[in-house]
N, C-alpha and C positions, 0 to 999 in steps of 0.2 A: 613485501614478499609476493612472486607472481604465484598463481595456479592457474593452472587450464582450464577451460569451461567448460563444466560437468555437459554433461551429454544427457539429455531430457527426454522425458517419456512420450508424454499431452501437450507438453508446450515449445517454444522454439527459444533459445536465448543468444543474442549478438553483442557483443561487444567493441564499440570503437569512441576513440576520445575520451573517455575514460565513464561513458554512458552504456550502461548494461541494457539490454531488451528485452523484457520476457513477456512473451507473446502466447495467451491459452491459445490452443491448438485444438480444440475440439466442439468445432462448428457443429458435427454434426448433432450434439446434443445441446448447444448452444452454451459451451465450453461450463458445461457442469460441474462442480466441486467433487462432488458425491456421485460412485462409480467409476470414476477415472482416474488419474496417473496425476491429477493437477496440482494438489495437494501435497503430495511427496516432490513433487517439482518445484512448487515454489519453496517448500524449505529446504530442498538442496539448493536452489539459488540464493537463498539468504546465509545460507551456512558457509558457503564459499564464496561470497561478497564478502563476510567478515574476514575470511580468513588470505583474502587478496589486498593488495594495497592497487590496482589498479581500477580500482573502478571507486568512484565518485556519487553516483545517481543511479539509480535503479529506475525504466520507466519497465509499468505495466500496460498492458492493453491486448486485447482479445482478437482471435480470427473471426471471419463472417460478419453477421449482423448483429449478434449479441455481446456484450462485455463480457457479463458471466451470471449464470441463470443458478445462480447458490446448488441448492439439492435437487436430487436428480424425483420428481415426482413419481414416475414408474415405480423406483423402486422405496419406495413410500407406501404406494396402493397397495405393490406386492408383500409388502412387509419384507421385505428382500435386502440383502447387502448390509449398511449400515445399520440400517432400519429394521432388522431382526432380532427375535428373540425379547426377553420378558427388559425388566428397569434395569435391572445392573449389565447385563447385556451392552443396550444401547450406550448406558451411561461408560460402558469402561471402551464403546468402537469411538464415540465422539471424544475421548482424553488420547484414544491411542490416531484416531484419521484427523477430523477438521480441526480441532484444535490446539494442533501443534502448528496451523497457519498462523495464527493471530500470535502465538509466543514467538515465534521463528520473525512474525513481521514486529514485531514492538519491538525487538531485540537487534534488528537490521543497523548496524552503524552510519549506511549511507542514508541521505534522502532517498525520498519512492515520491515517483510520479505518476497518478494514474490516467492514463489515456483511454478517457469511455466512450467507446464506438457505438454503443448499444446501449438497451436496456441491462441495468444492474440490478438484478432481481434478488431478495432473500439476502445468502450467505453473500451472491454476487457484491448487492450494495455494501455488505459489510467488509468487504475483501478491499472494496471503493473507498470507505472509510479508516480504511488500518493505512493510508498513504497519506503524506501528507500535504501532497499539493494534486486537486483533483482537476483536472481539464475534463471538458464533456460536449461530444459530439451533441447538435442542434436533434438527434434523432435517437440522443438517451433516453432512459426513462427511468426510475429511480424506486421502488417499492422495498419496505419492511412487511413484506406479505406473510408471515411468520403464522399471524394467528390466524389469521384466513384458514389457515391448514390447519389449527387446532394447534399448534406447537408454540416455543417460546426461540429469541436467538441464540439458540446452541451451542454458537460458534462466539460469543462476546459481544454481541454487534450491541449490546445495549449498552456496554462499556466505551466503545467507541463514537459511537452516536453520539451522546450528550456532551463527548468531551470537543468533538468538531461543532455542533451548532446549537449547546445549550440543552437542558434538561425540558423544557415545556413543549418545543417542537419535536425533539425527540420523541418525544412521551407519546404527542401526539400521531406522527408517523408510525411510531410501533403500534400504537392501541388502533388504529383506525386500517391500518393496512393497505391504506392506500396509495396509490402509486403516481409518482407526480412527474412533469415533463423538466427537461432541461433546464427552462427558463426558470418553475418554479423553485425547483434546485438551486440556481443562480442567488433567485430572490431570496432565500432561507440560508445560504451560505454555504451549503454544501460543497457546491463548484467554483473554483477561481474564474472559470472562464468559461461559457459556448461558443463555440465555431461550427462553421460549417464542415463537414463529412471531410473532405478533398483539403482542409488543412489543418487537421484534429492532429496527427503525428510531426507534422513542422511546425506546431505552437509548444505541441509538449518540447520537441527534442530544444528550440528555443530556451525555455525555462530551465531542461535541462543542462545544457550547453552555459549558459550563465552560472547554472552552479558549479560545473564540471572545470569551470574554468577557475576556478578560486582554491587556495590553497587546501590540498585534501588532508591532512592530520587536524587542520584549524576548521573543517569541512565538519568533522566528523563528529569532534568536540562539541562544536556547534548546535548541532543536536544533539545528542547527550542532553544535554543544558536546557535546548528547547523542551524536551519531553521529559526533564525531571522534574522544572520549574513550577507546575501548577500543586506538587502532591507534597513540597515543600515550606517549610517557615525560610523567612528571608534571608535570617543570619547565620543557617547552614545551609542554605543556597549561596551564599555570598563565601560563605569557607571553601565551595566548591568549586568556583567562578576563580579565585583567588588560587588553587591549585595549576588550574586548567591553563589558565593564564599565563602562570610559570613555566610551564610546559609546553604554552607556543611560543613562548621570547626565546625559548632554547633548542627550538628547530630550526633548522637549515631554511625552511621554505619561508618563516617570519622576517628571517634577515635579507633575503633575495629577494621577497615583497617591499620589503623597507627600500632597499639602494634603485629597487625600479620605481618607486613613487619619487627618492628625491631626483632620478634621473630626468622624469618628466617634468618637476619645477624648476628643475634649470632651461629648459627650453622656451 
């Protein structure tokens, strides 16, 4: 089923090849979570990824020099915006703003690719983390800055963190606050890859494009499976593998896959 591409507030979204773009739009605060329109954008783009069949991949990646600078500081110091008012307050703006990002992205059927131009700051890195294949410009930089500011991750990042690079370096990035480069990134697992600036969007759309090109209900499934497998016992992982299964032998795109692989061993 097609839909039209919602029309965006803070960020920009393109579609072609069956590769969606969505691109934070607001350099001038160095595309902020908090205070801006970015948050309601990325879940109406996840909302209407699920509900299209034409889109495959999902890449991310930011305008300007930054990826995404998590919470808006200003309005921190002001006590302002999200940031107002006494504990149930805060607690019922972060159930009703930031953390309908992380449900809206763990819930996304396609893959998500994140193209990091910049520093992934705070909510930023965690937004980095809710993707699951992270590409990162040689001029990222990467912080769980969280308690530096007195605060915890808000937004789930502590849920995501440990389940991409393990519970002891996690631990330790969140507890230490420290912000580390590209490479170290690389080293720790966070990123599949560094590039340089000028071809950070032709490695992601690559990646992309490899998966864009594979059959999209087996695509989709696919993950599913991937992100159900860790929180599973094996023999109702394997009941579910064994559904799934059934259900790609009986689509059109498994049997048009099949006659074009034996098309090529006959040549």
């Amino acid at each position: 089923m097609s839909q039209a591409v919602p029309t965006l507030t803070d960020a920009t979204l393109t579609l072609e090849n069956r590769v969606a773009t969505l691109t934070l739009n607001r350099h001038d605060v160095r595309n902020a979570l908090t205070g801006t329109a970015l948050v309601d954008d990325i879940v109406a783009t996840a909302t209407w990824i699920n509900h299209t069949s034409d889109v495959s991949v999902l890449v991310i990646t930011g305008a300007g020099s930054a990826f995404c600078a998590g919470g808006n500081v200003k309005d921190m110091a002001e006590r302002s915006g999200d940031f107002a008012g006494d504990v149930a307050d805060v607690a019922e703006r972060y159930r009703r703003g930031i953390q309908r990002m992380p449900l809206a992205l763990s819930e996304l059927e396609v893959p998500i690719i994140a193209a990091i131009n910049g520093p992934a700051i705070g909510a930023g890195f965690d937004l980095a983390n809710m993707a699951d294949i992270r590409i990162a410009s040689d001029q990222a930089k990467f912080g769980e800055t969280f308690l530096n500011l007195g605060i915890i991750p808000g937004d789930g990042g502590a849920w995501f963190m440990q389940r991409q690079i393990g519970y002891q370096r996690a631990f330790e990035l969140t507890l230490s606050g420290r912000v580390i480069s590209a490479q170290e990134a690389l080293a720790y697992g966070v990123v599949l890859e560094v590039v340089e600036p000028d071809v950070l969007m032709a490695t992601a759309m690559e990646h992309a494009a490899r998966i864009a090109a594979q059959p999209p209900k087996a695509t989709r499934l696919t993950k599913r499976l991937m992100k159900m497998a860790p929180d599973m016992e094996l023999k109702a992982f394997l009941d579910v593998c064994a559904v799934f299964q059934g259900m790609c032998h009986n689509e059109p795109e498994h049997l048009e896959a099949v006659q074009q692989m034996l098309a090529r061993m006959k040549k």
